[in-house]
VOGUTOR-888141 format. One record per residue (C-alpha): residue number from 1; x negated, y negated, z negated. Coordinates in pm, whole numbers. Layout:
N
SITE  num       u       v       w
SITE  NUM       X       Y       Z
...
//
This chain:
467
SITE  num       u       v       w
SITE    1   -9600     380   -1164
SITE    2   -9669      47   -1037
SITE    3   -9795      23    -660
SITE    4  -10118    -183    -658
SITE    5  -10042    -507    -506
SITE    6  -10298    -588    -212
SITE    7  -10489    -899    -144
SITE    8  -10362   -1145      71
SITE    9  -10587   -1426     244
SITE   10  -10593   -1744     342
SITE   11  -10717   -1833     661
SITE   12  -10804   -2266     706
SITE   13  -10799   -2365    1078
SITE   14  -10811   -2076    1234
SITE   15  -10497   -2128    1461
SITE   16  -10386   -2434    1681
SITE   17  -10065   -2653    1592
SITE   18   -9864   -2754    1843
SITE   19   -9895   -3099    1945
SITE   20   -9535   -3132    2009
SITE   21   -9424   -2929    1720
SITE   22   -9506   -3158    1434
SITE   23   -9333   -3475    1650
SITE   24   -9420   -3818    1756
SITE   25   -9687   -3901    1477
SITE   26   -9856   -3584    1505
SITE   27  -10247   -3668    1643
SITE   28  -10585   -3498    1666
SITE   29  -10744   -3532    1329
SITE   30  -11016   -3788    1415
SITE   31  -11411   -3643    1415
SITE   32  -11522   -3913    1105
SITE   33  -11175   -3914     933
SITE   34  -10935   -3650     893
SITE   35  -10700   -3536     660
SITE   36  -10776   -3190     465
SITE   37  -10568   -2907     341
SITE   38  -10633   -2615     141
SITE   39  -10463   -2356     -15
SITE   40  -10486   -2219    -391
SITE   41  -10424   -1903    -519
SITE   42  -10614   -1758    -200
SITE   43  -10340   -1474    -253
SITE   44   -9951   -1414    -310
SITE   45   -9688   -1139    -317
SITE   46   -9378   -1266    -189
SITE   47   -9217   -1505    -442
SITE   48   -9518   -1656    -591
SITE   49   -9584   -2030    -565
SITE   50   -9882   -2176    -378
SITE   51  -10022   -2517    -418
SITE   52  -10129   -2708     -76
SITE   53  -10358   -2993    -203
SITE   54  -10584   -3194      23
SITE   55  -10709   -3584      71
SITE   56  -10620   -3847     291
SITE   57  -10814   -4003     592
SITE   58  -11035   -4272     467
SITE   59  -10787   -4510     690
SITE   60  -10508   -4464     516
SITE   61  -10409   -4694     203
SITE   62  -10326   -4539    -110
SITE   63   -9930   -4429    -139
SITE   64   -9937   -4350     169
SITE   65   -9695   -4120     324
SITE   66   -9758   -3724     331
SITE   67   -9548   -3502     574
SITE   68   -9581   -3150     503
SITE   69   -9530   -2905     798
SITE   70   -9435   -2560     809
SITE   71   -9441   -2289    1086
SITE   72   -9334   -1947     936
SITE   73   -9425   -1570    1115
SITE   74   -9412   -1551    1451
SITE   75   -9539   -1908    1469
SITE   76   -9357   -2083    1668
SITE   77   -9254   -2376    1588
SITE   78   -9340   -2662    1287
SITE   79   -9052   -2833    1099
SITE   80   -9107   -3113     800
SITE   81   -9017   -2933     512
SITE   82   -9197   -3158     219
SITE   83   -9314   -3545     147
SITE   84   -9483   -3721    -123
SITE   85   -9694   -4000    -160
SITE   86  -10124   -4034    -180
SITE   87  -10262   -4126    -505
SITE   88  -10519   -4406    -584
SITE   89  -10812   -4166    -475
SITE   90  -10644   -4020    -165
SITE   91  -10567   -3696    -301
SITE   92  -10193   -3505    -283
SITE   93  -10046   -3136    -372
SITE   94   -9760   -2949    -264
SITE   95   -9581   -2659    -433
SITE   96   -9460   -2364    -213
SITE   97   -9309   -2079    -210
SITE   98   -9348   -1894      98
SITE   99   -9172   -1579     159
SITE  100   -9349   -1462     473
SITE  101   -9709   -1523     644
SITE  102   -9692   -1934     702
SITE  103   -9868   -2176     848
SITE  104   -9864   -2545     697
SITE  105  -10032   -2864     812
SITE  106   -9996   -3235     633
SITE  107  -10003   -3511     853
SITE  108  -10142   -3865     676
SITE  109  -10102   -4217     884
SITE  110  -10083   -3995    1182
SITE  111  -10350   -3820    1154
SITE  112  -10309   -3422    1062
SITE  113  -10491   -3157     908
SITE  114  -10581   -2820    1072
SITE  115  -10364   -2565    1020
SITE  116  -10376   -2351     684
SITE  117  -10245   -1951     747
SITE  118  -10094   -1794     378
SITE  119  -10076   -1493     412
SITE  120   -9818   -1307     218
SITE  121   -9780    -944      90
SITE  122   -9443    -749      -8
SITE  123   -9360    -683    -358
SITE  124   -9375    -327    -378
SITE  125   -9238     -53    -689
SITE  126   -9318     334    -667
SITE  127   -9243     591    -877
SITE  128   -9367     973    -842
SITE  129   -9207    1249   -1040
SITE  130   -9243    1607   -1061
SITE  131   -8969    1826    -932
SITE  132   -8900    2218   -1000
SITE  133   -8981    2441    -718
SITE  134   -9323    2285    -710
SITE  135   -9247    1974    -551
SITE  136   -9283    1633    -613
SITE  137   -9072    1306    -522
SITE  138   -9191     970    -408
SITE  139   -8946     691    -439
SITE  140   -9080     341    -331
SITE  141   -8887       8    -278
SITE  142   -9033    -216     -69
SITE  143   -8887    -595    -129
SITE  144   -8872    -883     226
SITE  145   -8714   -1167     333
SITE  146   -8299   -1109     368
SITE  147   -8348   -1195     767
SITE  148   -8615    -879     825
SITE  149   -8432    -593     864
SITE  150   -8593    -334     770
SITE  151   -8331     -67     692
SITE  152   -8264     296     885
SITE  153   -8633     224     998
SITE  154   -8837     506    1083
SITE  155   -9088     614     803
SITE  156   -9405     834     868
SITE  157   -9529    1034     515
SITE  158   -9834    1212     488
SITE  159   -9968    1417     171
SITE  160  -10340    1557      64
SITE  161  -10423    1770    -249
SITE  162  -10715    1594    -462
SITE  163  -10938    1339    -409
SITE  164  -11100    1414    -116
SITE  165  -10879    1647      76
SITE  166  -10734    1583     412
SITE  167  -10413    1452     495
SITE  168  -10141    1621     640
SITE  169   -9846    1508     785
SITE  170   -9498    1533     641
SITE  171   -9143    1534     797
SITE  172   -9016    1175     883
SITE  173   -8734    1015     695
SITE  174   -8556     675     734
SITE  175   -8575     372     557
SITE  176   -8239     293     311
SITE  177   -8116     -94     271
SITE  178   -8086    -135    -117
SITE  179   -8004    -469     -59
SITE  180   -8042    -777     174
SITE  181   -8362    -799      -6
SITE  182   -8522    -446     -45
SITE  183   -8545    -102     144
SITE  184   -8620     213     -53
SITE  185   -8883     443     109
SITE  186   -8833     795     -29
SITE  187   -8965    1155      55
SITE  188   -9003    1522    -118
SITE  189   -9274    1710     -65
SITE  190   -9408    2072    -220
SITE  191   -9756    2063    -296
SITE  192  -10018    2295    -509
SITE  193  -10052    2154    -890
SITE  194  -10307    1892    -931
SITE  195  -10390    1541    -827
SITE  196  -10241    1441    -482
SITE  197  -10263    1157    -265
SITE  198   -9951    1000     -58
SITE  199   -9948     761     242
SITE  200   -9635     616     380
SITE  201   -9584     438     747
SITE  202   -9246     183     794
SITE  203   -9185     113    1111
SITE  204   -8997    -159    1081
SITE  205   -8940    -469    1343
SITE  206   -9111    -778    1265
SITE  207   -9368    -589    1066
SITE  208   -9585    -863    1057
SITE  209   -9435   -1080     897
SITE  210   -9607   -1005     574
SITE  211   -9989    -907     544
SITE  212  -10098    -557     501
SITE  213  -10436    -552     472
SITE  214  -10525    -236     360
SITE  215  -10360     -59     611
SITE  216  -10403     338     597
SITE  217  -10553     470     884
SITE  218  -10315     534    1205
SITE  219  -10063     332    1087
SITE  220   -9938     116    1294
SITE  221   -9659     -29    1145
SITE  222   -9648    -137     721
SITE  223   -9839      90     515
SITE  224   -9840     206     197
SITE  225  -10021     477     -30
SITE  226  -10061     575    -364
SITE  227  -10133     861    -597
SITE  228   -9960    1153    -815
SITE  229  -10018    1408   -1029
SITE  230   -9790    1780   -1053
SITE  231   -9879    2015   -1383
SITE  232  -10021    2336   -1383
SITE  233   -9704    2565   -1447
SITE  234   -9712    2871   -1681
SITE  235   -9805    3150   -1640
SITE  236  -10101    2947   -1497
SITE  237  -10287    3104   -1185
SITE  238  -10520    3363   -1355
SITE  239  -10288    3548   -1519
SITE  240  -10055    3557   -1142
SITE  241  -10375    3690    -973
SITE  242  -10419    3938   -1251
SITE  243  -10062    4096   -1188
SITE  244  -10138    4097    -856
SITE  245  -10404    4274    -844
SITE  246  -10255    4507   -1099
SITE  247   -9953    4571    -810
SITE  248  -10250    4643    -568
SITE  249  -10301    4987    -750
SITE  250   -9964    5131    -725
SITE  251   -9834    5331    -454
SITE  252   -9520    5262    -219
SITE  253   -9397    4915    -134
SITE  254   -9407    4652    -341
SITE  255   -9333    4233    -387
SITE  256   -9384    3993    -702
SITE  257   -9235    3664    -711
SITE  258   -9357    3409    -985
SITE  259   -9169    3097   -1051
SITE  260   -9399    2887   -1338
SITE  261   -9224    2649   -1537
SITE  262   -9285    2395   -1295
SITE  263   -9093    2578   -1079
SITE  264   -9395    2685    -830
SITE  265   -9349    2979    -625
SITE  266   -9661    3260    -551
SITE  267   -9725    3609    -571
SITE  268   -9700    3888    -270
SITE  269   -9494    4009     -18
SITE  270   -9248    3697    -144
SITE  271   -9032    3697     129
SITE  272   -9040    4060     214
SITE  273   -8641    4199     227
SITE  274   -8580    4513       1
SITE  275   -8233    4693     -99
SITE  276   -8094    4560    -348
SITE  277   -7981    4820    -597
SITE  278   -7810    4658    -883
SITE  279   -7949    4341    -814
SITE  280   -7703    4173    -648
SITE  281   -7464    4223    -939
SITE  282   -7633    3861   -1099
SITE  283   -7507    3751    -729
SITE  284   -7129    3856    -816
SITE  285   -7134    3749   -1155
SITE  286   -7222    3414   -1056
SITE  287   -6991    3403    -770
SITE  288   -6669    3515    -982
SITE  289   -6735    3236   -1231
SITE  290   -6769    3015    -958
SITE  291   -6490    3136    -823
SITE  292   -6282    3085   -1158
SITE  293   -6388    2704   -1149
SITE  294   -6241    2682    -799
SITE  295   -5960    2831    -917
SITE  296   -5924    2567   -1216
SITE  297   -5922    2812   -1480
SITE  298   -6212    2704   -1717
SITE  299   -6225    3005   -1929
SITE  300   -6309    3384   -1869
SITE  301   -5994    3581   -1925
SITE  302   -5990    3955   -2057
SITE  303   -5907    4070   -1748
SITE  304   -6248    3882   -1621
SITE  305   -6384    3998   -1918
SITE  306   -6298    4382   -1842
SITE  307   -6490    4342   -1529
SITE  308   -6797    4162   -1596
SITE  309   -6902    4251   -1910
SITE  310   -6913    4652   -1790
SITE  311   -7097    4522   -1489
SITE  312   -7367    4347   -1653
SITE  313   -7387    4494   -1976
SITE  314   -7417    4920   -1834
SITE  315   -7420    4813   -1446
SITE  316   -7132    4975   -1438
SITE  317   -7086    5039   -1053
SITE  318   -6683    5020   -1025
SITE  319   -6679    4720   -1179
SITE  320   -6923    4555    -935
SITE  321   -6704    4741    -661
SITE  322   -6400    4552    -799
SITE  323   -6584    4200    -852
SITE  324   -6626    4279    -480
SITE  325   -6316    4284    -362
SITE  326   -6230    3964    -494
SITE  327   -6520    3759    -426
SITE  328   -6659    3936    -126
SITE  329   -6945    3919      93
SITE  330   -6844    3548     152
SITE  331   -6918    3482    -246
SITE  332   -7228    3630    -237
SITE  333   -7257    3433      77
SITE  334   -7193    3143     -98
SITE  335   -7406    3161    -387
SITE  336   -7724    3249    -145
SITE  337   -7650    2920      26
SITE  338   -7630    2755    -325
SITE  339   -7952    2876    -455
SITE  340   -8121    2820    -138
SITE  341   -8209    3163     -29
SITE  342   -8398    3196     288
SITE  343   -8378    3547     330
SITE  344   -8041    3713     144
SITE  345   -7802    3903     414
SITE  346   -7585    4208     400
SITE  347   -7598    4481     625
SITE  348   -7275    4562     685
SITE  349   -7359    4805     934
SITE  350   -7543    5028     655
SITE  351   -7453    5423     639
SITE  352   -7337    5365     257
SITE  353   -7119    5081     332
SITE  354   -7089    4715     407
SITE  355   -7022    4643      18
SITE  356   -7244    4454    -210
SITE  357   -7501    4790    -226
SITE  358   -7563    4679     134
SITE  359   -7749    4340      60
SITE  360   -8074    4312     169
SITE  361   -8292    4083     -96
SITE  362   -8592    3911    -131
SITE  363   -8821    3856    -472
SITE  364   -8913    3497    -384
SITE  365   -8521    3414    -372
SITE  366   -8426    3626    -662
SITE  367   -8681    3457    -867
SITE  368   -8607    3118    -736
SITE  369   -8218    3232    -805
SITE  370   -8284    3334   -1173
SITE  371   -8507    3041   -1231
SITE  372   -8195    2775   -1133
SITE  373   -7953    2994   -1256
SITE  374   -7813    2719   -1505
SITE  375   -7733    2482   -1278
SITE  376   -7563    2741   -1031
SITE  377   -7315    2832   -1230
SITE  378   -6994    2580   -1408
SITE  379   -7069    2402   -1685
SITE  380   -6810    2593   -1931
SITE  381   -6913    2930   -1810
SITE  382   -7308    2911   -1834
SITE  383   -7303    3052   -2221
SITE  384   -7105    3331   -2148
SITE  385   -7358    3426   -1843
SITE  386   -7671    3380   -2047
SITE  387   -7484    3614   -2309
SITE  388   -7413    3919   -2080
SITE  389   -7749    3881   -1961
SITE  390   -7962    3872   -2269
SITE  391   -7778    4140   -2420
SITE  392   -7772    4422   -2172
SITE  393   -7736    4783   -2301
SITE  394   -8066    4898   -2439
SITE  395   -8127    5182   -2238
SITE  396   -8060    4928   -1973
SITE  397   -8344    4733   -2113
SITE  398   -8679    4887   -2002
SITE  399   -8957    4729   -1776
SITE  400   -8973    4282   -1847
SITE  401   -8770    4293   -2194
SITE  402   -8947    4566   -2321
SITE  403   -9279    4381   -2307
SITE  404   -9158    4034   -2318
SITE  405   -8944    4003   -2623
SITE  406   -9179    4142   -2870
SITE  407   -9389    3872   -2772
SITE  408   -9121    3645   -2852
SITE  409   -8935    3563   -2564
SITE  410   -8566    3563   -2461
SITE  411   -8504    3735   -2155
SITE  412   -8252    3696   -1919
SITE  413   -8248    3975   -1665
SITE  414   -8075    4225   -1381
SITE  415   -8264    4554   -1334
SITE  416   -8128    4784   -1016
SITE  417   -8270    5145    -920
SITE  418   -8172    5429    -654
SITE  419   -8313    5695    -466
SITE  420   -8367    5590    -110
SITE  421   -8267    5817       6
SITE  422   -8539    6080    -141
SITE  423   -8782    5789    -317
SITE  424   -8693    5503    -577
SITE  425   -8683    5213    -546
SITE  426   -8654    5015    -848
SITE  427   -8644    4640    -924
SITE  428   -8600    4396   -1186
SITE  429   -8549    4015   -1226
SITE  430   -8602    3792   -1488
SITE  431   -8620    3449   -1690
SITE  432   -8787    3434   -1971
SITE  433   -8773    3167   -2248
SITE  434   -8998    3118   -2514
SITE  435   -9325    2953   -2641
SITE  436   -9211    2624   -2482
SITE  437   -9173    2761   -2150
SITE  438   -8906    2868   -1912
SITE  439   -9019    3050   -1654
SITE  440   -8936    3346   -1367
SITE  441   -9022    3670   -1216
SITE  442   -8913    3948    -944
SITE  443   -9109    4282    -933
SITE  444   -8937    4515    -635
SITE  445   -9079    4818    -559
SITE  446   -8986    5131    -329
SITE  447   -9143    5483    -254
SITE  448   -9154    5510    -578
SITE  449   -9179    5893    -678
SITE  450   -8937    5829    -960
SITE  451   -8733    5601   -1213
SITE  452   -9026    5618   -1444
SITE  453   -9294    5550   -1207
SITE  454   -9074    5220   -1079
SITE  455   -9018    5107   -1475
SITE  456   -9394    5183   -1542
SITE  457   -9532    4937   -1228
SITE  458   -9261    4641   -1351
SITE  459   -9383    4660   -1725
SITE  460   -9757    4673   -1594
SITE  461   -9691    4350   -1397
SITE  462   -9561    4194   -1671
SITE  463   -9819    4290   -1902
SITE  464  -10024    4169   -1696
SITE  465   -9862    3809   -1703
SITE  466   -9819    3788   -2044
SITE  467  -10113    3887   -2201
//
C-alpha cells in the first residue's frame, strides 16, 4: 500500500532574510511599494515543481530585472539561483523544484520581497504483508536529498491491535541506504489477527530538512505511521477454545499447540517440556536428509532407505537408534536451531540414556516444526518425507488421522507413546492439508493410565477442532 502523503505548508514572511545574504542591491521593501511573492501549490513532496509568482514595486519600469533568491534548510545563507524579466503589468513567475524546506525571496529595482518558507515532505512507499507464525512485515522506503544521510539511523517502531488500542513499543532496528537517494525502514512484528496500526520514528541527522507535520506522538525525530491488516487463521479461535476446554477434562498432564494457517500459535501449556517418545524420530528424519544434502548426495539410497522408512513407517526403534549414531545429538541440535525451537534439549544425563529417547520437547515447537516442515528439509528430498509420513502403518495411525482424514484431509504426522515409568505418556503431531488449508497441531499428554486413554484425549482434541 501507498503511504498517505502529508500536507506541506507554505509559510509568507514569517522569517527574516539576511541583509547581507542577498548582496549589494538587497533593501528593505519600502512601506508604499514593495515587491510580492507567493507560492502555488501551497504543498509538495519532494520532486514536485512550485511556481513563485509575484508583482513588481510600482517604481520599477516594466522588463525590469527579477533576481530570485534561495536559502535552503538550515537557512543560512541566500544565493541567486533564477532571473527573468517583469511584464507590461508588473507581474513575474518562477518554476522550482525544491528538494528540501526553502526559503526564496525576489528582489525588483532593489527592492525585495519578504521571505516565502516551502515546505517540503519526503516521498514515502510502504508495503505490509502477512507472514506465517502470525506475524506481519512492514517495509517502508523513505526517499531525501543524496547529501542527508540518513542510513544505519536509528528507527523506533511501535504496534497497536485495532482501531483504538494502545501502542506498544517494538524492538529498534536501523535504517538501510538503498541508494544515495532512499533509506528503507523495515520491521517484523507478531501480532493477534485483525486490523493493526504501525508507527515508525527515524532518527536521522538533519531531520528537518523536510516537513513532517503530522508527527506521531513522542517522536522526535521523522515520523511515519500507517495501517495493516493479518487474517483470521483456521481453525479460527472458537473451535481452539473448544479443544481446550475439552483437554481441561482429562486427567494427568497435558499441552496443545495450534498453528492456523496463518501460522499463529495458541493453545495451553505451549511451552511446557515433555519426553519425547517417538517424537523426535520427525527430528532425525529431517536431520539425515539434511545431512545427505551436506553430503552432496541428492537422492535417498537403499541403505537410507532401510533405515528411514522402518523408522517412520512402524517407529521401528533400532532404526531410530542407528539414524542416531550418524546424525547425533548435534543433528537434532541442528534442526531445533533451524526450526526455531525455544525449548528442545536432550538430557543426556537421563537413567535410559543420553540417545534421542532422552529429548525433552515442547508442543508449541513441534507444531511450529511440523508446520515449516517443507522448507526445513532439501528441496529433492521433501516428497520422499511427506511420503513416509502420510503413509505410516495403520495400526500406527490412531488419534489425528483417524478423525482427520475421513473428513478429507491429508495428514502428515509422528505419534510417540511409553510408560513413564508406570503411566503413559502419549503424544502426537501433525499437519493437516485439506479444504484449502494447511494447518498444525501437538497434543502431549502424560499420567495417562494407559495407551488407550492417551489415543482417546488426542482424537477428542481433534474432534474438537475439526468439527
Amino acid at each position: 500500500m501507498l503511504a498517505r502523503g502529508v500536507a506541506a505548508i507554505v509559510i509568507v514572511g514569517c522569517l527574516a532574510v539576511p541583509m547581507g545574504a542577498l548582496g549589494a542591491s538587497y533593501q528593505s521593501p519600502a512601506a508604499a511599494s514593495t515587491t510580492s511573492l507567493a507560492a502555488s501549490p501551497s504543498s509538495v513532496a519532494g520532486g514536485q515543481p512550485v511556481t513563485l509568482s509575484g508583482a513588481a514595486p510600482s517604481v520599477a519600469p516594466a522588463g525590469a530585472s527579477v533576481e530570485l533568491y534561495a536559502s535552503p534548510y538550515p537557512f543560512t545563507e541566500f544565493t541567486a539561483v533564477a532571473s527573468t524579466t517583469t511584464a507590461a503589468d508588473g507581474s513575474f513567475s518562477f518554476a522550482v523544484t525544491p528538494d528540501r524546506n526553502t526559503q526564496y525571496s525576489a528582489t525588483v529595482s532593489g527592492v525585495s520581497s519578504p521571505p516565502v518558507t516551502v515546505l517540503v515532505t519526503d516521498q514515502t512507499v510502504t508495503k505490509v504483508k502477512a507472514l506465517t507464525l502470525g506475524r506481519a512485515k512492514v517495509v517502508l522506503v523513505v526517499f531525501h536529498p543524496s547529501d542527508l544521510h540518513w542510513g544505519n539511523a536509528r528507527v523506533s517502531w511501535s504496534f497497536a491491535s485495532g482501531s483504538r488500542g494502545r501502542f506498544s513499543p517494538a524492538p529498534a532496528t536501523r535504517s538501510v541506504n538503498l541508494s544515495p537517494y532512499a533509506v528503507v525502514l523495515f520491521t517484523t512484528a507478531t501480532l493477534p489477527a485483525g486490523h493493526f496500526r504501525w508507527r515508525a520514528c527515524l532518527h536521522a541527522p538533519e531531520a528537518q530538512a523536510l516537513a513532517n507535520p503530522s508527527l506521531p506522538p513522542g517522536c522526535t525525530g521523522r515520523g511515519y505511521y500507517g495501517r495493516g491488516y493479518l487474517p483470521v487463521g483456521f481453525p479460527g479461535p472458537v473451535a481452539i477454545a473448544r479443544a481446550e476446554r475439552y483437554l481441561r477434562t482429562r486427567i494427568g498432564r497435558t499441552a496443545l499447540a495450534v498453528v492456523d494457517s496463518e501460522g499463529r500459535v495458541s493453545g495451553v501449556n505451549v511451552n511446557e517440556q515433555f519426553i519425547t517418545g517417538s517424537v523426535v524420530k520427525a527430528m532425525l528424519l529431517v536431520a539425515y536428509l539434511r545431512r545427505l544434502n551436506a553430503m552432496g548426495q541428492h537422492y535417498v539410497d537403499s541403505h537410507s532407505n532401510s533405515l528411514l522408512y522402518p523408522m517412520i513407517n512402524v517407529s521401528d526403534n533400532d532404526a531410530a537408534t542407528e539414524c542416531w549414531s550418524i546424525v547425533g545429538n548435534a543433528g537434532l541440535y541442528a534442526v531445533a536451531k533451524a526450526a526455531g525451537m525455544t525449548h528442545f534439549s536432550v538430557d543426556t544425563s537421563a537413567s535410559w540414556g543420553g540417545e534421542w529417547g532422552a529429548a525433552l520437547i515442547t508442543a508449541a515447537d513441534q507444531a511450529r516444526f511440523f508446520f515449516e516442515m517443507d522448507s526445513l528439509i532439501p528441496r529433492e528430498f521433501v516428497g520422499y518425507a511427506n511420503f513416509l509420513l502420510s503413509t505410516i502403518a495403520g495400526y500406527e495411525s490412531w488419534g489425528i488421522p483417524a478423525i482427520a482424514r475421513p473428513l478429507g484431509y491429508t495428514v502428515y504426522f509422528k505419534a510417540g507413546w511409553r510408560p513413564s515409568p508406570d503411566v503413559f505418556l502419549v503424544h502426537q503431531i501433525a499437519r493437516l492439508v485439506g479444504h484449502r488449508h494447511t494447518f498444525a497441531m501437538a497434543v502431549m499428554t502424560d499420567g495417562d493410565p494407559d495407551l488407550s486413554y492417551g489415543i482417546d484425549t488426542i482424537q477428542g482434541v481433534t474432534a474438537a477442532l475439526l468439527r
